[in-house]
PDB file with SEQRES, HELIX, SHEET and CRYST1 records, atoms N, CA, C and O in Angstrom:
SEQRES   1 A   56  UNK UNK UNK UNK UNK UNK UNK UNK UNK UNK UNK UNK UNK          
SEQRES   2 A   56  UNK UNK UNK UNK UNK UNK UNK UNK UNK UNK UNK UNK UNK          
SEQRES   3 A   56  UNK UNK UNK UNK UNK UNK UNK UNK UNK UNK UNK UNK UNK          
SEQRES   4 A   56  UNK UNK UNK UNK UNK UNK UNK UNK UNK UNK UNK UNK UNK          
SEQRES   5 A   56  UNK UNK UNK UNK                                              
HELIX    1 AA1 UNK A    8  UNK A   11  1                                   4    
HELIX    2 AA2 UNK A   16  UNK A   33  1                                  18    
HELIX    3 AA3 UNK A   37  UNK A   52  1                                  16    
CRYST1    1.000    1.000    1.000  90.00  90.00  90.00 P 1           1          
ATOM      1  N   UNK A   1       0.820  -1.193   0.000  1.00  0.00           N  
ATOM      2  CA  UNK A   1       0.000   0.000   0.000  1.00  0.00           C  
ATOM      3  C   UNK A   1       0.861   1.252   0.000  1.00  0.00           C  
ATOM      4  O   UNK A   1       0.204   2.195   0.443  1.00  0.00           O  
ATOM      5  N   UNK A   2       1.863   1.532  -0.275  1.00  0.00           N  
ATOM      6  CA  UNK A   2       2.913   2.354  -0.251  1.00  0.00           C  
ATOM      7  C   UNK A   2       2.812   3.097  -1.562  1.00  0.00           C  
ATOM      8  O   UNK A   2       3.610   3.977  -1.889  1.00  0.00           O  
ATOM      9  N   UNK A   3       1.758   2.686  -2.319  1.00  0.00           N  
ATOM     10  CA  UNK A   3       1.761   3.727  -3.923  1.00  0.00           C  
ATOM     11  C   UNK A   3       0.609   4.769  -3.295  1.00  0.00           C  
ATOM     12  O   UNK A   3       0.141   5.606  -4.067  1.00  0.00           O  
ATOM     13  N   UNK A   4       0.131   4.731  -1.868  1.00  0.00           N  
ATOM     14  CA  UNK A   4      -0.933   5.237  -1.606  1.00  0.00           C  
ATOM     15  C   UNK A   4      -0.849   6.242  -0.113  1.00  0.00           C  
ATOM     16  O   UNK A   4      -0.755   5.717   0.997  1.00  0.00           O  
ATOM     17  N   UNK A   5      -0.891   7.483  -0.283  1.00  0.00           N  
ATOM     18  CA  UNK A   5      -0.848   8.381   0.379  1.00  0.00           C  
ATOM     19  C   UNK A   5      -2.085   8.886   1.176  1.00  0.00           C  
ATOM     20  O   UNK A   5      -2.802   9.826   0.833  1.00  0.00           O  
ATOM     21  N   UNK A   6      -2.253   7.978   2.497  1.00  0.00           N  
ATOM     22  CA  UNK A   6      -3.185   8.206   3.255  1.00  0.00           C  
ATOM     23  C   UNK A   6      -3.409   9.345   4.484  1.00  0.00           C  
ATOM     24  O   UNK A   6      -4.123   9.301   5.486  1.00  0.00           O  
ATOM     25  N   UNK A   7      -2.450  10.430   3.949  1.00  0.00           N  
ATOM     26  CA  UNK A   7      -2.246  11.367   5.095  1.00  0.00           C  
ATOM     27  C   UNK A   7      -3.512  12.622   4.520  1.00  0.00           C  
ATOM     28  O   UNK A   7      -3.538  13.267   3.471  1.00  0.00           O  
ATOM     29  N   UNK A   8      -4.086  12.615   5.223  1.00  0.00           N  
ATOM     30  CA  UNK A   8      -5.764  13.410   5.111  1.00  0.00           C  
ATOM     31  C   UNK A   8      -5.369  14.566   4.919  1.00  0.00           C  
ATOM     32  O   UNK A   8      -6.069  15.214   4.141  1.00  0.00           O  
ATOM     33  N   UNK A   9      -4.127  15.287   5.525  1.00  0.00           N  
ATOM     34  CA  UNK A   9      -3.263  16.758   5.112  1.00  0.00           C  
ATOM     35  C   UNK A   9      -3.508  17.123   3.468  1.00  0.00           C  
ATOM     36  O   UNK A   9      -3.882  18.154   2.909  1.00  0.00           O  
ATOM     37  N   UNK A  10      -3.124  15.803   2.973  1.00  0.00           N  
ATOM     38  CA  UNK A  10      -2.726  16.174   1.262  1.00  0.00           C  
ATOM     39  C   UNK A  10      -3.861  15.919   0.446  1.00  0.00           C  
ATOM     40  O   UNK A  10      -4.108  16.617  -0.538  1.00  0.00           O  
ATOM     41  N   UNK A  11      -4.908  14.489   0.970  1.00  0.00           N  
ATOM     42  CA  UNK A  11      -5.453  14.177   0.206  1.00  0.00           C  
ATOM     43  C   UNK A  11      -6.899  14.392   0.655  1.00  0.00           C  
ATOM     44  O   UNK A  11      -7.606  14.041  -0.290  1.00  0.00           O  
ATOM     45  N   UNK A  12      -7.812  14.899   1.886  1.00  0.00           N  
ATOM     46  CA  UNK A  12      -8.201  15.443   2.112  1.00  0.00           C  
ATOM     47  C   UNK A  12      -9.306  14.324   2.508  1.00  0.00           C  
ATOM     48  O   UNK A  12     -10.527  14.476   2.522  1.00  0.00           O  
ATOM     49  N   UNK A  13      -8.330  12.799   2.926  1.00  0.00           N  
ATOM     50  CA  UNK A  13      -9.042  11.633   3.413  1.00  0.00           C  
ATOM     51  C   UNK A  13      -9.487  10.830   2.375  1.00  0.00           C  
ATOM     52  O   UNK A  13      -9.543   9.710   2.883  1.00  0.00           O  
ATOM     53  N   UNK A  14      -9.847  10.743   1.181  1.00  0.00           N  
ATOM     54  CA  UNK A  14     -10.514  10.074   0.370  1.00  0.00           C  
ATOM     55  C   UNK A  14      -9.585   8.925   0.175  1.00  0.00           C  
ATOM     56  O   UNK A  14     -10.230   7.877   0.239  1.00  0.00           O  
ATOM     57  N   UNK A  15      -8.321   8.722  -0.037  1.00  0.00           N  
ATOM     58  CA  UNK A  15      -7.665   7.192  -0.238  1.00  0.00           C  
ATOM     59  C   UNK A  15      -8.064   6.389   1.439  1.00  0.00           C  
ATOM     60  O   UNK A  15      -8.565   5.266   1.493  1.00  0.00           O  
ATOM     61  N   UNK A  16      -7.740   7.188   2.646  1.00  0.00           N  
ATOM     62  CA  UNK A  16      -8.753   6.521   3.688  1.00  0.00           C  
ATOM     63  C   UNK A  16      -9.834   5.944   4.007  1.00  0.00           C  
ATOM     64  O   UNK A  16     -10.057   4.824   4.467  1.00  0.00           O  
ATOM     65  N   UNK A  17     -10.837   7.248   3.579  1.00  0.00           N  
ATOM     66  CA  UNK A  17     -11.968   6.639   3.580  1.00  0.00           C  
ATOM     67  C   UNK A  17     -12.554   5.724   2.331  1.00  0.00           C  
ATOM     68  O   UNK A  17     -13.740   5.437   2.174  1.00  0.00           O  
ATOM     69  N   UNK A  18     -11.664   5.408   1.643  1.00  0.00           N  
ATOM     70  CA  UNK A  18     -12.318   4.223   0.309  1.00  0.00           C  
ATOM     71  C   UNK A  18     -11.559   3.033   0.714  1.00  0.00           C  
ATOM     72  O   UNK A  18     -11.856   2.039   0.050  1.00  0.00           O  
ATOM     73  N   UNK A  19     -10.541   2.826   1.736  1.00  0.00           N  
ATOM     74  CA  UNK A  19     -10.274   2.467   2.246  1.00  0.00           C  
ATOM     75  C   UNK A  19     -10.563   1.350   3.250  1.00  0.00           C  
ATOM     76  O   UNK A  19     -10.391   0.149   3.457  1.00  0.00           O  
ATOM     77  N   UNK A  20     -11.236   2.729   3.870  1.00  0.00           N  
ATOM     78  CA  UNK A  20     -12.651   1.964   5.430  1.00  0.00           C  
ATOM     79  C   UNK A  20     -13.873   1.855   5.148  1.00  0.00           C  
ATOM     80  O   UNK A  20     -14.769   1.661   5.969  1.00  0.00           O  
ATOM     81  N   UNK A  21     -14.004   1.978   3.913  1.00  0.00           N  
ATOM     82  CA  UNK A  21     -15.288   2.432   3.155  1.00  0.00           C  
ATOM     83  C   UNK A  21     -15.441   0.581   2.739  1.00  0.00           C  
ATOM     84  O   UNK A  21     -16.143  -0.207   3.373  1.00  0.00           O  
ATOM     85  N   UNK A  22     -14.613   0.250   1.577  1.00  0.00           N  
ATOM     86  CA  UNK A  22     -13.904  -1.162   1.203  1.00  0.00           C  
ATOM     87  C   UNK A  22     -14.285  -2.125   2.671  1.00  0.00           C  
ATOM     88  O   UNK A  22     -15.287  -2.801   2.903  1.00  0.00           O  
ATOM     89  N   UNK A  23     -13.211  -1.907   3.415  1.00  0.00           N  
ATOM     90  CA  UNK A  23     -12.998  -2.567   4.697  1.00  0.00           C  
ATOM     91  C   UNK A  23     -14.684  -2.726   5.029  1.00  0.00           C  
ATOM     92  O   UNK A  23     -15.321  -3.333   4.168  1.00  0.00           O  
ATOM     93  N   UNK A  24     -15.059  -2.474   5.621  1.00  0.00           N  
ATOM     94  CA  UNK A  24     -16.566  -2.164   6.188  1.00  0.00           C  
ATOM     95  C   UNK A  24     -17.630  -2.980   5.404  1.00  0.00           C  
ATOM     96  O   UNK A  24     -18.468  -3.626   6.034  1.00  0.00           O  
ATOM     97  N   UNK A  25     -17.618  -2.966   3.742  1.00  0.00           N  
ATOM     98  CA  UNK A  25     -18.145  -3.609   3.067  1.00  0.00           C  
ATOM     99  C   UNK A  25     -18.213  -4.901   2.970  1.00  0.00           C  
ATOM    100  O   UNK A  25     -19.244  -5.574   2.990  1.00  0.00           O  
ATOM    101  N   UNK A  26     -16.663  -5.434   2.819  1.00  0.00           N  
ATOM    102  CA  UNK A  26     -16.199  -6.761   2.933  1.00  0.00           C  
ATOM    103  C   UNK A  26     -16.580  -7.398   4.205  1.00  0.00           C  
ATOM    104  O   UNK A  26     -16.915  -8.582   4.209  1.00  0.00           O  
ATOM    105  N   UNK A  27     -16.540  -6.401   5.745  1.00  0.00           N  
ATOM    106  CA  UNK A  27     -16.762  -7.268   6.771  1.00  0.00           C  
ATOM    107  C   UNK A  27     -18.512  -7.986   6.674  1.00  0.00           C  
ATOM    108  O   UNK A  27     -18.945  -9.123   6.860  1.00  0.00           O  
ATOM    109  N   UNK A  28     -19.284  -6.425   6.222  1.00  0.00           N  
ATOM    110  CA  UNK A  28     -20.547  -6.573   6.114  1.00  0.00           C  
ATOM    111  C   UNK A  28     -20.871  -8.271   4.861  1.00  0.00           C  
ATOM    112  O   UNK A  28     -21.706  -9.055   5.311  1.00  0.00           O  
ATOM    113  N   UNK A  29     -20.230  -8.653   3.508  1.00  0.00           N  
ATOM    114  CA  UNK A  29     -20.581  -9.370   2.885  1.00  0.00           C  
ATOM    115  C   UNK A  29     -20.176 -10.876   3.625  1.00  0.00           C  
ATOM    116  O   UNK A  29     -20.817 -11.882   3.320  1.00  0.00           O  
ATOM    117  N   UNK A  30     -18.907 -10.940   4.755  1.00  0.00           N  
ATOM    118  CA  UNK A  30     -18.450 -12.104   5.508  1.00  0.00           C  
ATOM    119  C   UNK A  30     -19.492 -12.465   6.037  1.00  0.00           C  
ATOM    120  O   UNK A  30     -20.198 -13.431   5.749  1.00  0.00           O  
ATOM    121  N   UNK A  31     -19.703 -11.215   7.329  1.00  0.00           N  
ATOM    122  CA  UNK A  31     -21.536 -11.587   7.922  1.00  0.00           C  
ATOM    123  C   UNK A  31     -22.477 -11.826   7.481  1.00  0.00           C  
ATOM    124  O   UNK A  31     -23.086 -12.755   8.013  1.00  0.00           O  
ATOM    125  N   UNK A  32     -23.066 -11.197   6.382  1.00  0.00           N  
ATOM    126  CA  UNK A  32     -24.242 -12.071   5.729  1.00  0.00           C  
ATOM    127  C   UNK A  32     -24.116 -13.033   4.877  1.00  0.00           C  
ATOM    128  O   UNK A  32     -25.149 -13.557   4.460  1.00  0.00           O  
ATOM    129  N   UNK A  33     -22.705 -13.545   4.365  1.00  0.00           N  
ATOM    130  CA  UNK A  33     -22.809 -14.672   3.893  1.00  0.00           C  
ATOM    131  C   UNK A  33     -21.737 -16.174   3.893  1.00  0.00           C  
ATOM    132  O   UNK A  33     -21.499 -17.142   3.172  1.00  0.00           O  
ATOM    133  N   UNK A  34     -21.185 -15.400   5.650  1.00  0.00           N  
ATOM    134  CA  UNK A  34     -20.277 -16.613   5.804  1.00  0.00           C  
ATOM    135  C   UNK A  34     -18.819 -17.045   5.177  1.00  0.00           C  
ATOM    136  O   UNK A  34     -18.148 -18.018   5.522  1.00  0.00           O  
ATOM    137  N   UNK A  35     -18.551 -16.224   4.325  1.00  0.00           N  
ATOM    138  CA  UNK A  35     -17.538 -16.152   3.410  1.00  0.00           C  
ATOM    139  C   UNK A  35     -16.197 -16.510   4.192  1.00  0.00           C  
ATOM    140  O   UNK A  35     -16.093 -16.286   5.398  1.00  0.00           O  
ATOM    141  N   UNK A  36     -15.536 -16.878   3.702  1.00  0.00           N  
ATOM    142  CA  UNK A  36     -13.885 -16.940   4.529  1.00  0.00           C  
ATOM    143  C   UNK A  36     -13.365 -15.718   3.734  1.00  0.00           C  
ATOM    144  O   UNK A  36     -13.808 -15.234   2.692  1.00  0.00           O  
ATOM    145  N   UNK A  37     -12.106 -15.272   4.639  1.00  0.00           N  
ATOM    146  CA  UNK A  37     -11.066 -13.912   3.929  1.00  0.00           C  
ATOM    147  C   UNK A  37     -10.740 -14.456   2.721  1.00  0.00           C  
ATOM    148  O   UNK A  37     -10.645 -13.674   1.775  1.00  0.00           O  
ATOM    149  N   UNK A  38     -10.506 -15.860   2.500  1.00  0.00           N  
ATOM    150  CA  UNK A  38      -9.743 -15.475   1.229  1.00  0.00           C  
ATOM    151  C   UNK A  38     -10.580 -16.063   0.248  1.00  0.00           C  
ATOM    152  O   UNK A  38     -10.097 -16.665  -0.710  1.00  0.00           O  
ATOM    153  N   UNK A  39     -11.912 -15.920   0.433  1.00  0.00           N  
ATOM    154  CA  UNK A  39     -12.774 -16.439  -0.299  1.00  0.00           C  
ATOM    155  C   UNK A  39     -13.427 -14.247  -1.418  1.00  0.00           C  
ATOM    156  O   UNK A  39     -13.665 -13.727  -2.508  1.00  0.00           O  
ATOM    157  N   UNK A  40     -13.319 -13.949   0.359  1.00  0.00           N  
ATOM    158  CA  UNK A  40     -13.307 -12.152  -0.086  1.00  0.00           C  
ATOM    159  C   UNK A  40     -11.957 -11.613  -1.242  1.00  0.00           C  
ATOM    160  O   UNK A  40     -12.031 -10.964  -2.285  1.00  0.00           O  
ATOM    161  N   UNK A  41     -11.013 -12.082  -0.668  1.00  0.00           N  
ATOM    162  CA  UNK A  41     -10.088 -11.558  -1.082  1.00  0.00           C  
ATOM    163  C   UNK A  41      -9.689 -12.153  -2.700  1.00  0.00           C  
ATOM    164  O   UNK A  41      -9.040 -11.400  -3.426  1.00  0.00           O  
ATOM    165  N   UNK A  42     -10.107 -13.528  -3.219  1.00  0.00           N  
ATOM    166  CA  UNK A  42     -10.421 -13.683  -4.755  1.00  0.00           C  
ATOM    167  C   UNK A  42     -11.550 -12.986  -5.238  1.00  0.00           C  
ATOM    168  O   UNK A  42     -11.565 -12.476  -6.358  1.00  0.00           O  
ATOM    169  N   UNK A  43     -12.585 -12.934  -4.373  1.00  0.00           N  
ATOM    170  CA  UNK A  43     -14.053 -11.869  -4.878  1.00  0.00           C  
ATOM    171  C   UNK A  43     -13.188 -10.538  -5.288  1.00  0.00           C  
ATOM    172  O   UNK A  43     -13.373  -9.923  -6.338  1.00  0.00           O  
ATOM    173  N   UNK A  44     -12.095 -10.146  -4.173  1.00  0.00           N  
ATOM    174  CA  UNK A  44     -11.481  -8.612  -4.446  1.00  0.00           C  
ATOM    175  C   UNK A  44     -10.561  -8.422  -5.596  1.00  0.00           C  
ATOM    176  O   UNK A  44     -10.376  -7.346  -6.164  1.00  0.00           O  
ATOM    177  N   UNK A  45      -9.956  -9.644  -5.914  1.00  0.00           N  
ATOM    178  CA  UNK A  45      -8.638  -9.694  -7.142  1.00  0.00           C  
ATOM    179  C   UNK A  45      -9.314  -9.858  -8.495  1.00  0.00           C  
ATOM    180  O   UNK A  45      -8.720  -9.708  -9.563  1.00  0.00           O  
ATOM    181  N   UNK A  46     -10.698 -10.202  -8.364  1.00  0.00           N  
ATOM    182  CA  UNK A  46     -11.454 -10.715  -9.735  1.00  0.00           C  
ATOM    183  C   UNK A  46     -11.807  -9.023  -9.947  1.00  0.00           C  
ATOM    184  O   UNK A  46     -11.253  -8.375 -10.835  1.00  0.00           O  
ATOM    185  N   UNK A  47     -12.614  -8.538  -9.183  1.00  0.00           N  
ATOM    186  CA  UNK A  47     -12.873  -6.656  -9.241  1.00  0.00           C  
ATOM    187  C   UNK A  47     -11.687  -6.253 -10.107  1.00  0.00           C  
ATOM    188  O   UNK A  47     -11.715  -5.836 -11.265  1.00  0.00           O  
ATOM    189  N   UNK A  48     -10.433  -6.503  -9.159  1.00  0.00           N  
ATOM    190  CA  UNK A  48      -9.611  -5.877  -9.633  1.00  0.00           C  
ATOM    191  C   UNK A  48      -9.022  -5.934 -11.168  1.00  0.00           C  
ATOM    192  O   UNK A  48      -8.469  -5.059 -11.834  1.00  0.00           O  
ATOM    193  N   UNK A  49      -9.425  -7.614 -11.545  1.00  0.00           N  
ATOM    194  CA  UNK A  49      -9.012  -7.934 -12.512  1.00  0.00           C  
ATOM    195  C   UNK A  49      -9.679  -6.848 -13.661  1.00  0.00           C  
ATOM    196  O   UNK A  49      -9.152  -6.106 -14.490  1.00  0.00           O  
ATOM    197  N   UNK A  50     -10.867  -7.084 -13.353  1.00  0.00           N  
ATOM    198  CA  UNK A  50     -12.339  -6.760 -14.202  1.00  0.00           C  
ATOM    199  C   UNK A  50     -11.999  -4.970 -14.178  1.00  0.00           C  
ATOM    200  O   UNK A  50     -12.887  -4.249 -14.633  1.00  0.00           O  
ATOM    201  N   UNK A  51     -11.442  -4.684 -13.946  1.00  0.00           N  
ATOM    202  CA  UNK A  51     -11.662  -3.054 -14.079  1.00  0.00           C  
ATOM    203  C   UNK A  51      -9.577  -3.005 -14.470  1.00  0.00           C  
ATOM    204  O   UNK A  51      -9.469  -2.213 -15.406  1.00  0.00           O  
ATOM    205  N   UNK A  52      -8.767  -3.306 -14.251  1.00  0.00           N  
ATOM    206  CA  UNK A  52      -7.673  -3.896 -15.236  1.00  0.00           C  
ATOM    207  C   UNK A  52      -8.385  -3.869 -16.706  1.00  0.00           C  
ATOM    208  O   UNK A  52      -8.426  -2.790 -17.296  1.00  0.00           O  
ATOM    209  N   UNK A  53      -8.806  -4.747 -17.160  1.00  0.00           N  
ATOM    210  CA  UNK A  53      -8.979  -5.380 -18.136  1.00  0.00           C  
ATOM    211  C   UNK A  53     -10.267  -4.934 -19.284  1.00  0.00           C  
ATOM    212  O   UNK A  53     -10.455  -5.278 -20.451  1.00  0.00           O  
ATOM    213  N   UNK A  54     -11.044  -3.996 -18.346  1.00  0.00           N  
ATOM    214  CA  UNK A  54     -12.299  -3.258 -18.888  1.00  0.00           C  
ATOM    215  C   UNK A  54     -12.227  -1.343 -18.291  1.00  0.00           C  
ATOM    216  O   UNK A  54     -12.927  -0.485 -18.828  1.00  0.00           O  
ATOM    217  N   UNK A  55     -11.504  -1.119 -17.437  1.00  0.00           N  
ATOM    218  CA  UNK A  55     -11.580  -0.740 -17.363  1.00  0.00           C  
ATOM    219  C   UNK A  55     -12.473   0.262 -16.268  1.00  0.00           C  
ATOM    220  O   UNK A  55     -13.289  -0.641 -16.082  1.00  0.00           O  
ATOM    221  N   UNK A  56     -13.000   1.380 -15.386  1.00  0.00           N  
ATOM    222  CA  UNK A  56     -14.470   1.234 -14.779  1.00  0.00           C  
ATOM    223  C   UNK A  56     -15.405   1.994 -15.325  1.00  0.00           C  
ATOM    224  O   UNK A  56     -16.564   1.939 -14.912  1.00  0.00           O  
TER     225      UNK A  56                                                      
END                                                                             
């Protein structure tokens, strides 16, 4: 996470809060559907793939 400048001084919080924003989401989809982390965390690399590859 070091390409990412989370000091709220410069960036006025938004890489934070998408951040805890993310975080919060993922805990919320574990709880309602039981998921393991790294069941989240291929759900998160496929996103990532998909907007790589298409673009958003």
């Amino acid at each position: 996470m070091s390409n990412f400048n989370f000091d709220d001084t410069e960036t006025s919080g938004i890489w934070w809060s998408t951040n805890v924003s993310i975080r919060d989401l993922c805990v919320e989809l574990k709880e309602d559907t039981s998921c393991e982390d790294n069941q989240i965390v291929e759900l998160l690399r496929s996103i990532a793939k998909s907007i790589e590859v298409n673009g958003i």
